[in-house]
KEKOLVO-415039 format. One record per residue (C-alpha): residue number from 1; residue in one letter; x, y, z. Coordinates in Angstrom, 1 decimal. Layout:
BEGIN
<atom><k>NUM</k><r>A</r><u>X</u><v>Y</v><w>Z</w></atom>
...
***
This chain:
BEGIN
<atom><k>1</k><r>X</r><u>146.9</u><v>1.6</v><w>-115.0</w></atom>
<atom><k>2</k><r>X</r><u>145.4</u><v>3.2</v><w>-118.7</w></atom>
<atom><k>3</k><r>X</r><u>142.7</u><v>0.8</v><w>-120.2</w></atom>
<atom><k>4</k><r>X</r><u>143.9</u><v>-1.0</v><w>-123.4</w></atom>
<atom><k>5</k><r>X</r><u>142.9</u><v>0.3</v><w>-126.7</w></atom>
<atom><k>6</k><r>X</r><u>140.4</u><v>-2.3</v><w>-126.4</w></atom>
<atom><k>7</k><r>X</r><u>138.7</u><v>-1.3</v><w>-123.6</w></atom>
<atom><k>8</k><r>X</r><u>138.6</u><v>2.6</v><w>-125.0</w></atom>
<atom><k>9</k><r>X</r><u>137.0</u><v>1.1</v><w>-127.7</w></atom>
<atom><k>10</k><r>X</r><u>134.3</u><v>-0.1</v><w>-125.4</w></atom>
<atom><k>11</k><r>X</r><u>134.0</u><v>2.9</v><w>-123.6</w></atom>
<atom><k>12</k><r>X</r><u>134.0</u><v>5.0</v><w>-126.9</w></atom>
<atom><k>13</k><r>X</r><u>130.8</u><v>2.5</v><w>-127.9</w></atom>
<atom><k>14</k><r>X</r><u>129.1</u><v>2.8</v><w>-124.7</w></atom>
<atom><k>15</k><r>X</r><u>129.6</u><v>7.1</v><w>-124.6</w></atom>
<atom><k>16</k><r>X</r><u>128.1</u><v>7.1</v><w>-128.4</w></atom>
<atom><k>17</k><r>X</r><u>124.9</u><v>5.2</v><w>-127.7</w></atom>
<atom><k>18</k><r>X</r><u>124.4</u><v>6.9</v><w>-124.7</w></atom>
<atom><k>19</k><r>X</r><u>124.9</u><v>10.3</v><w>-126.4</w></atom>
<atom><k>20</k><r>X</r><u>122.4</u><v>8.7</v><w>-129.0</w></atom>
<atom><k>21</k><r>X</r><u>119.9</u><v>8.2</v><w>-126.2</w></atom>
<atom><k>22</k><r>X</r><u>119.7</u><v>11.6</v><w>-124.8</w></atom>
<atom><k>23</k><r>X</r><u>119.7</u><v>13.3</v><w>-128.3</w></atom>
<atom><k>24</k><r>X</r><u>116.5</u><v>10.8</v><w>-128.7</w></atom>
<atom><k>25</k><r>X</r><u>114.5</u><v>11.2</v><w>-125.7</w></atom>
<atom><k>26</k><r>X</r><u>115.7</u><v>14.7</v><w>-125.1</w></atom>
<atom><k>27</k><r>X</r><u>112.4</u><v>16.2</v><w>-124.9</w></atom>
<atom><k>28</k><r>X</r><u>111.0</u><v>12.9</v><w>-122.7</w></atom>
<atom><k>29</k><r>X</r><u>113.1</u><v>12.9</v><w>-120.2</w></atom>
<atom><k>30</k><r>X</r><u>113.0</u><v>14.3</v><w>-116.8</w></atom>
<atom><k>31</k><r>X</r><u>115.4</u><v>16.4</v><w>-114.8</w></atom>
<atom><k>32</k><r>X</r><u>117.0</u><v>13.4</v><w>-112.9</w></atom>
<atom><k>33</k><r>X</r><u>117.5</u><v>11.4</v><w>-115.9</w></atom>
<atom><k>34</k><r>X</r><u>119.1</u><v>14.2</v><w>-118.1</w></atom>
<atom><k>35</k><r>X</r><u>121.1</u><v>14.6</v><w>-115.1</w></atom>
<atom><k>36</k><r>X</r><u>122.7</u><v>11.8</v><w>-114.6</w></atom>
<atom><k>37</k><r>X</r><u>123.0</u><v>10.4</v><w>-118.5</w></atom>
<atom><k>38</k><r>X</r><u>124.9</u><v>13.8</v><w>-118.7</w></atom>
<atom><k>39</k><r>X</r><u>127.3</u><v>13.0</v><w>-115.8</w></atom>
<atom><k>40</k><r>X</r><u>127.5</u><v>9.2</v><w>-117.3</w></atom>
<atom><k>41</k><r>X</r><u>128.6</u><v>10.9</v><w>-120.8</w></atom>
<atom><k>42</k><r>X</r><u>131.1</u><v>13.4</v><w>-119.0</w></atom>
<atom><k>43</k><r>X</r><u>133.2</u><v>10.6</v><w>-116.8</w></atom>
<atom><k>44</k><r>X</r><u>133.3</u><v>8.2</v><w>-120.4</w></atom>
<atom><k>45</k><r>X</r><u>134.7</u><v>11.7</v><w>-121.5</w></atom>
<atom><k>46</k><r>X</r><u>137.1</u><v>11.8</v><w>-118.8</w></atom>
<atom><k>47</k><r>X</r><u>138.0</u><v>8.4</v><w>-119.1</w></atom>
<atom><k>48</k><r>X</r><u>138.9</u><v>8.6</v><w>-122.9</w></atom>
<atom><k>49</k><r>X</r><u>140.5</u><v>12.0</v><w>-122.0</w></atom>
<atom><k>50</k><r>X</r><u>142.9</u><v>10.3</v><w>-119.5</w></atom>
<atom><k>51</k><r>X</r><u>143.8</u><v>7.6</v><w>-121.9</w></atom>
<atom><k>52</k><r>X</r><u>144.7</u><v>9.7</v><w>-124.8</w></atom>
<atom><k>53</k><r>X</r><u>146.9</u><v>11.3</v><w>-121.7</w></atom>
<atom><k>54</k><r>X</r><u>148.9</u><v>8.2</v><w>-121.4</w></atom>
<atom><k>55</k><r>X</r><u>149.3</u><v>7.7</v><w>-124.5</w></atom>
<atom><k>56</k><r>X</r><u>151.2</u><v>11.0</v><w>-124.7</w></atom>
<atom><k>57</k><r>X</r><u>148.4</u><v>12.7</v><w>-127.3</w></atom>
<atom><k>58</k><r>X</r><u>146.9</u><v>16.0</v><w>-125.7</w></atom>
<atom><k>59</k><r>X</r><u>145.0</u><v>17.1</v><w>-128.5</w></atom>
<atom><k>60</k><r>X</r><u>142.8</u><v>13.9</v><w>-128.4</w></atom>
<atom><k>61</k><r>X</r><u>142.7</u><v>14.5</v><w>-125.2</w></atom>
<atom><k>62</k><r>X</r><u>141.6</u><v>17.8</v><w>-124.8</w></atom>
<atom><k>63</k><r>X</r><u>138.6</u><v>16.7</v><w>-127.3</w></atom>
<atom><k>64</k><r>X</r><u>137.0</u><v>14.5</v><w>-125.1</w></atom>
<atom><k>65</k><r>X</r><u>138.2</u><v>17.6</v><w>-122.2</w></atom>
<atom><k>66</k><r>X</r><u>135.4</u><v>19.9</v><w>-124.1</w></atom>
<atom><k>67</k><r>X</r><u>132.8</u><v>17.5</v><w>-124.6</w></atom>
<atom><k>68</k><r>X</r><u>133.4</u><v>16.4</v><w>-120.7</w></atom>
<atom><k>69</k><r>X</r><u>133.4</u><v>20.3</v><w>-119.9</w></atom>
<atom><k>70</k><r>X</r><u>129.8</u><v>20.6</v><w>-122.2</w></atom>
<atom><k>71</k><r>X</r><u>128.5</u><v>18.0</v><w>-120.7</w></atom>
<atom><k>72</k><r>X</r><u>129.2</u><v>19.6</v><w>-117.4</w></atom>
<atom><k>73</k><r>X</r><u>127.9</u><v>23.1</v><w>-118.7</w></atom>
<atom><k>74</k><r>X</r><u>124.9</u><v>21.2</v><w>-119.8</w></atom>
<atom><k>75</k><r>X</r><u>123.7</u><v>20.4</v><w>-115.9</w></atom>
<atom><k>76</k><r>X</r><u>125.2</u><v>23.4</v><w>-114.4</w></atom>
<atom><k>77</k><r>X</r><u>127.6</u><v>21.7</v><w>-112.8</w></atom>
<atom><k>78</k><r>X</r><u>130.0</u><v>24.5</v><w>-113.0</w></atom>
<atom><k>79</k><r>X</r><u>132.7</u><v>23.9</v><w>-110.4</w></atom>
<atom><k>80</k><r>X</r><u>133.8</u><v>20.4</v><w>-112.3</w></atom>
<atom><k>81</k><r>X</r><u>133.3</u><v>22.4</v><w>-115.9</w></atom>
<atom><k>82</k><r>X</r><u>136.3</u><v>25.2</v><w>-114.5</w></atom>
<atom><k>83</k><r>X</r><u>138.1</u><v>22.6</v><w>-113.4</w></atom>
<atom><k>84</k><r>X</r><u>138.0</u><v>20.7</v><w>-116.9</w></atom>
<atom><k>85</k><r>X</r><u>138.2</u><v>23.8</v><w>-118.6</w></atom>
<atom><k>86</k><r>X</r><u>141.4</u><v>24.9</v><w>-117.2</w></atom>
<atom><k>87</k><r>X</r><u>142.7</u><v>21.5</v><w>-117.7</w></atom>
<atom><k>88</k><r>X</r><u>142.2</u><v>22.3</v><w>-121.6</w></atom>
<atom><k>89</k><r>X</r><u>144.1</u><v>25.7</v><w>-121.0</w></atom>
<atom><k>90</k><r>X</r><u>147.0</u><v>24.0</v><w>-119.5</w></atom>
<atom><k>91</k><r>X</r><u>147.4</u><v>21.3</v><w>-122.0</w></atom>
<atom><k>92</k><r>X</r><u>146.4</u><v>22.1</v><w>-125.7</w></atom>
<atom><k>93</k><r>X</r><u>148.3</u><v>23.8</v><w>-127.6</w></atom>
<atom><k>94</k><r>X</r><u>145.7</u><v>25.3</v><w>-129.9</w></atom>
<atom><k>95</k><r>X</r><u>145.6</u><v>29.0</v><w>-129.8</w></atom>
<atom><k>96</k><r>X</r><u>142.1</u><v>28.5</v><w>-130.4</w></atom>
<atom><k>97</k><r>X</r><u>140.7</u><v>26.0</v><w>-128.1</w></atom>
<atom><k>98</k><r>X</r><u>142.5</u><v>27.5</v><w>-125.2</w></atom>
<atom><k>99</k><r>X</r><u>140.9</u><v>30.8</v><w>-126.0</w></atom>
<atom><k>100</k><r>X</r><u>137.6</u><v>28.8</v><w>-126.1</w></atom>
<atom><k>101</k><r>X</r><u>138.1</u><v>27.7</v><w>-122.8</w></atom>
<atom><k>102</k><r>X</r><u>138.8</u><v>31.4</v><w>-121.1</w></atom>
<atom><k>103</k><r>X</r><u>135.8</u><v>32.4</v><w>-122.9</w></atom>
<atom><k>104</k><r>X</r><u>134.3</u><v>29.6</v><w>-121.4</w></atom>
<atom><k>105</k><r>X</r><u>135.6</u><v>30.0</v><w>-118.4</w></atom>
<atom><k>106</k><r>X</r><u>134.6</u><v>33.6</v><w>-117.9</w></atom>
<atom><k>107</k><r>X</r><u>131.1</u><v>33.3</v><w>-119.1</w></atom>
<atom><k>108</k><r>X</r><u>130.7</u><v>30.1</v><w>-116.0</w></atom>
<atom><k>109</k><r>X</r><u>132.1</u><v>33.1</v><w>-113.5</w></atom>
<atom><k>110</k><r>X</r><u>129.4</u><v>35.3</v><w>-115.1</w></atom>
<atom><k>111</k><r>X</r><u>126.3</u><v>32.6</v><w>-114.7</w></atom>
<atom><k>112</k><r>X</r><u>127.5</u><v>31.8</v><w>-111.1</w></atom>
<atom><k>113</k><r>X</r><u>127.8</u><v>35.4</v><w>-110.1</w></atom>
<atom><k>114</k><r>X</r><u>124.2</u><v>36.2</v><w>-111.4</w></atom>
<atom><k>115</k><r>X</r><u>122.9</u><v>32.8</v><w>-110.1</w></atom>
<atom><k>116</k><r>X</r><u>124.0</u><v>33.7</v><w>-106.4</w></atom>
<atom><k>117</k><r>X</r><u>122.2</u><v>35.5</v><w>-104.3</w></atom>
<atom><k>118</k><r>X</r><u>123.4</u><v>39.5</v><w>-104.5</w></atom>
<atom><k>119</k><r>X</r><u>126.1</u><v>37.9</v><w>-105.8</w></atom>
<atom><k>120</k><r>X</r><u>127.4</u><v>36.2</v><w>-103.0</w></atom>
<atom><k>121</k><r>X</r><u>128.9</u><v>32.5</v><w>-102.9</w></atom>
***
Protein backbone atom coordinates (compact mmCIF):
# COMPACT_ATOMS: atom_id res chain seq x y z
CA UNK A 1 0.00 0.00 0.00
CA UNK A 2 1.47 3.87 -1.18
CA UNK A 3 1.61 6.28 1.92
CA UNK A 4 -1.01 9.03 1.83
CA UNK A 5 0.04 12.39 0.66
CA UNK A 6 0.23 12.99 4.29
CA UNK A 7 2.58 10.75 5.17
CA UNK A 8 4.98 11.88 1.98
CA UNK A 9 4.71 15.10 3.39
CA UNK A 10 6.35 13.74 6.48
CA UNK A 11 8.86 11.87 4.80
CA UNK A 12 9.58 14.94 2.44
CA UNK A 13 10.12 16.96 6.07
CA UNK A 14 12.22 14.37 7.61
CA UNK A 15 14.60 13.91 4.13
CA UNK A 16 14.98 17.96 4.09
CA UNK A 17 16.27 18.30 7.67
CA UNK A 18 18.26 15.50 7.41
CA UNK A 19 19.77 16.78 4.10
CA UNK A 20 20.17 20.12 6.21
CA UNK A 21 22.21 18.20 8.78
CA UNK A 22 24.82 16.73 6.59
CA UNK A 23 25.23 19.94 4.53
CA UNK A 24 25.90 21.44 8.32
CA UNK A 25 28.18 19.10 9.91
CA UNK A 26 29.71 18.03 6.63
CA UNK A 27 33.13 18.64 7.59
CA UNK A 28 32.44 17.23 11.44
CA UNK A 29 31.31 14.15 10.75
CA UNK A 30 32.97 10.88 10.58
CA UNK A 31 32.95 8.17 7.90
CA UNK A 32 30.17 6.10 9.75
CA UNK A 33 27.95 8.90 10.19
CA UNK A 34 28.19 10.32 6.56
CA UNK A 35 27.50 6.86 5.78
CA UNK A 36 24.65 6.13 7.04
CA UNK A 37 22.73 9.78 7.00
CA UNK A 38 23.52 9.22 3.27
CA UNK A 39 21.82 5.82 3.06
CA UNK A 40 18.83 7.42 5.44
CA UNK A 41 18.56 10.34 2.68
CA UNK A 42 18.58 7.73 -0.28
CA UNK A 43 15.72 5.23 1.05
CA UNK A 44 13.41 8.75 2.00
CA UNK A 45 14.45 9.16 -1.77
CA UNK A 46 13.17 5.85 -2.67
CA UNK A 47 10.28 6.15 -0.68
CA UNK A 48 9.03 9.45 -2.27
CA UNK A 49 10.22 7.96 -5.63
CA UNK A 50 7.82 4.92 -5.26
CA UNK A 51 4.93 7.13 -4.30
CA UNK A 52 5.13 9.56 -7.10
CA UNK A 53 5.09 5.83 -8.93
CA UNK A 54 1.64 5.17 -7.78
CA UNK A 55 0.46 8.01 -8.31
CA UNK A 56 1.14 7.47 -12.03
CA UNK A 57 3.87 10.62 -12.15
CA UNK A 58 7.36 9.35 -13.44
CA UNK A 59 8.96 12.52 -13.80
CA UNK A 60 8.59 13.28 -9.99
CA UNK A 61 9.60 10.22 -9.67
CA UNK A 62 12.66 9.95 -11.42
CA UNK A 63 13.71 13.31 -9.34
CA UNK A 64 13.79 11.74 -6.13
CA UNK A 65 15.58 8.43 -8.55
CA UNK A 66 18.75 10.92 -9.06
CA UNK A 67 19.01 12.34 -5.72
CA UNK A 68 18.58 8.49 -4.41
CA UNK A 69 21.22 7.55 -7.16
CA UNK A 70 23.66 10.75 -5.68
CA UNK A 71 23.25 9.85 -2.58
CA UNK A 72 24.35 6.42 -3.50
CA UNK A 73 27.33 7.80 -5.62
CA UNK A 74 28.12 9.84 -2.59
CA UNK A 75 29.19 6.49 -0.42
CA UNK A 76 30.34 4.49 -3.27
CA UNK A 77 27.80 2.32 -3.02
CA UNK A 78 27.76 1.69 -6.68
CA UNK A 79 25.90 -1.59 -7.22
CA UNK A 80 22.41 0.13 -5.70
CA UNK A 81 23.40 3.64 -7.75
CA UNK A 82 23.32 1.26 -11.38
CA UNK A 83 20.41 -0.19 -10.24
CA UNK A 84 18.67 3.33 -9.53
CA UNK A 85 20.17 4.63 -12.39
CA UNK A 86 18.86 2.34 -14.89
CA UNK A 87 15.58 2.66 -13.23
CA UNK A 88 15.74 6.48 -14.45
CA UNK A 89 16.64 5.08 -18.06
CA UNK A 90 13.61 2.96 -18.13
CA UNK A 91 11.14 5.36 -16.86
CA UNK A 92 11.72 9.11 -17.72
CA UNK A 93 11.04 10.26 -20.65
CA UNK A 94 13.50 13.22 -20.75
CA UNK A 95 16.05 12.86 -23.41
CA UNK A 96 18.19 14.52 -21.09
CA UNK A 97 18.01 12.92 -17.78
CA UNK A 98 18.20 9.47 -19.40
CA UNK A 99 21.39 10.54 -21.05
CA UNK A 100 22.54 11.76 -17.62
CA UNK A 101 22.04 8.45 -16.24
CA UNK A 102 24.26 6.43 -19.15
CA UNK A 103 26.73 9.00 -18.51
CA UNK A 104 26.30 8.13 -15.09
CA UNK A 105 26.22 4.85 -15.46
CA UNK A 106 29.31 4.43 -17.52
CA UNK A 107 31.50 6.69 -15.47
CA UNK A 108 30.31 4.02 -12.06
CA UNK A 109 31.69 1.08 -14.54
CA UNK A 110 34.82 3.22 -14.97
CA UNK A 111 35.38 3.92 -10.95
CA UNK A 112 34.70 0.20 -10.28
CA UNK A 113 37.00 -1.06 -12.87
CA UNK A 114 39.86 1.19 -11.63
CA UNK A 115 38.90 0.50 -8.03
CA UNK A 116 39.37 -3.36 -8.45
CA UNK A 117 42.28 -4.99 -8.23
CA UNK A 118 43.94 -5.40 -12.06
CA UNK A 119 40.62 -4.83 -12.74
CA UNK A 120 39.11 -7.80 -11.68
CA UNK A 121 35.60 -8.10 -9.70
Amino acid sequence: MSPSKTEIDEIRKRKNNLLLDLMQKRDVLNEKEYLNLNLEIADLEGQIARYHFAQKDLEKACVNLVSQASCYIKIRYYADALEVLNDITVFTCEAKLKAWAQNEMENIVTLMTMEEPNGVS
